[in-house]
MDAnalysis code that builds the backbone (N, CA, C; Angstrom):
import MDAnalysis as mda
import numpy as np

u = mda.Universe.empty(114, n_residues=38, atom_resindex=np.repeat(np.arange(38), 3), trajectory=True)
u.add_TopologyAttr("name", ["N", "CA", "C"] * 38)
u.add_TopologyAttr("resid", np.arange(1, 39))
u.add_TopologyAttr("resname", ["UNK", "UNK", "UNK", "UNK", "UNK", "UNK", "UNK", "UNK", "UNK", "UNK", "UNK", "UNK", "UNK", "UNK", "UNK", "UNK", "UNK", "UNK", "UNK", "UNK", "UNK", "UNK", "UNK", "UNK", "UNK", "UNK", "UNK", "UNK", "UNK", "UNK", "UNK", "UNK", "UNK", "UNK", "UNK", "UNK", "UNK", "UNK"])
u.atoms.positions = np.array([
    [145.998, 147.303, 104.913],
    [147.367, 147.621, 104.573],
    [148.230, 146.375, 104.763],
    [148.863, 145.749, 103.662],
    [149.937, 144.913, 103.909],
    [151.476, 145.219, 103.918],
    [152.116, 144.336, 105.206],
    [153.238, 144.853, 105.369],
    [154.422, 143.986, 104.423],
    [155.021, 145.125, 103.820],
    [155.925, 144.510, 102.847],
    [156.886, 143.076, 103.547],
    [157.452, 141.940, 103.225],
    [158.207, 141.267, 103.804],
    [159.473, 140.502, 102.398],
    [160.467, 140.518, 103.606],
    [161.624, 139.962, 102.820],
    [161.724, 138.439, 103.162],
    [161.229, 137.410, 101.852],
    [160.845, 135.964, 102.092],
    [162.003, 135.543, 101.262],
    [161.944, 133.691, 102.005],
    [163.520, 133.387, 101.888],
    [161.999, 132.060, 101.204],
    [162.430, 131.473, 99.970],
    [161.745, 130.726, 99.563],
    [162.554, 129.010, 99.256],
    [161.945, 128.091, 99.635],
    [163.433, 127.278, 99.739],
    [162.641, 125.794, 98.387],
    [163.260, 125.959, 96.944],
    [162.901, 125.094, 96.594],
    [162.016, 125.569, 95.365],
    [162.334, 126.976, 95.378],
    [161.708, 127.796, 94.205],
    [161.081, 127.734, 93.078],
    [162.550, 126.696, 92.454],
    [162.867, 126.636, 91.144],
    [161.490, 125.424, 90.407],
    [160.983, 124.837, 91.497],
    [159.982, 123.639, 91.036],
    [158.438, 124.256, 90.711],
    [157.325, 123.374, 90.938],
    [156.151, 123.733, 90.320],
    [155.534, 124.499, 91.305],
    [155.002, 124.008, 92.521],
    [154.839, 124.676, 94.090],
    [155.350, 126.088, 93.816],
    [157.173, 126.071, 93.913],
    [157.909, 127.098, 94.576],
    [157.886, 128.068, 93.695],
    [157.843, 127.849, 92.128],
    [157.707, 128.835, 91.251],
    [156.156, 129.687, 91.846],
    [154.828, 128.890, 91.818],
    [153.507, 129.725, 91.980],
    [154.011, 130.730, 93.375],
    [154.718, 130.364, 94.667],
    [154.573, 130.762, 95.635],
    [155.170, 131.974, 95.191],
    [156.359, 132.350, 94.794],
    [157.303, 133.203, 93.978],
    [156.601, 133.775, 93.345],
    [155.605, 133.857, 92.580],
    [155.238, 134.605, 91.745],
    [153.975, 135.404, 92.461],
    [153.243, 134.469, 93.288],
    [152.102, 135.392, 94.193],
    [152.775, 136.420, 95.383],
    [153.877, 135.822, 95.962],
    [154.685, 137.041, 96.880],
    [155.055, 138.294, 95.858],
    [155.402, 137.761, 94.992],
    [155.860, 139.139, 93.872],
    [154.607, 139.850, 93.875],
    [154.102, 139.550, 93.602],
    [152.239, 139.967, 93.308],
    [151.819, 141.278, 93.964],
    [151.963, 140.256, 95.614],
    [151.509, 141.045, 96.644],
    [152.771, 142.165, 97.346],
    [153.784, 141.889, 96.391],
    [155.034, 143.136, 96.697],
    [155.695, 143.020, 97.577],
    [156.584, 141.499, 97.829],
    [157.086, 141.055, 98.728],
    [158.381, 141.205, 97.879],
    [159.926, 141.194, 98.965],
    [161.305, 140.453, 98.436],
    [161.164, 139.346, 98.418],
    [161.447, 138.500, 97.382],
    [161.673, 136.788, 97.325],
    [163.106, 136.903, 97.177],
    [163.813, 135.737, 97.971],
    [165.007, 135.342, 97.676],
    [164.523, 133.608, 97.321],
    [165.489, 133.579, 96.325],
    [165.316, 131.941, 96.594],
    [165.995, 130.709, 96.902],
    [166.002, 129.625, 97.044],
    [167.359, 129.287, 97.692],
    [166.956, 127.958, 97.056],
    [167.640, 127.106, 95.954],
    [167.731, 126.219, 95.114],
    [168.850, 125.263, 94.697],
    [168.539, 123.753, 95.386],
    [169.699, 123.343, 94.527],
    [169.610, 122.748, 92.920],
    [169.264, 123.754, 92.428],
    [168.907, 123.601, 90.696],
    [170.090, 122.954, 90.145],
    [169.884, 121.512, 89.591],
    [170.917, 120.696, 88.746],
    [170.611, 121.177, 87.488],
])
């Protein structure tokens, strides 16, 4: 059983932070993300 978690992801928006974002989604996590996207 995995326990759901609310993740603060810092840096999202790049190549890394996008995969990490998308496997927490996966496994049915909250992602927030926190980006200074120019």
């Amino acid at each position: 059983m995995t326990t759901k978690m609310k993740v603060l992801v810092t840096g999202g928006s790049g190549i890394v932070g996008h995969y990490v974002i998308d496997e927490l989604y996966k496994l049915g996590h909250e992602v927030v993300n926190a980006d200074k996207f120019r």
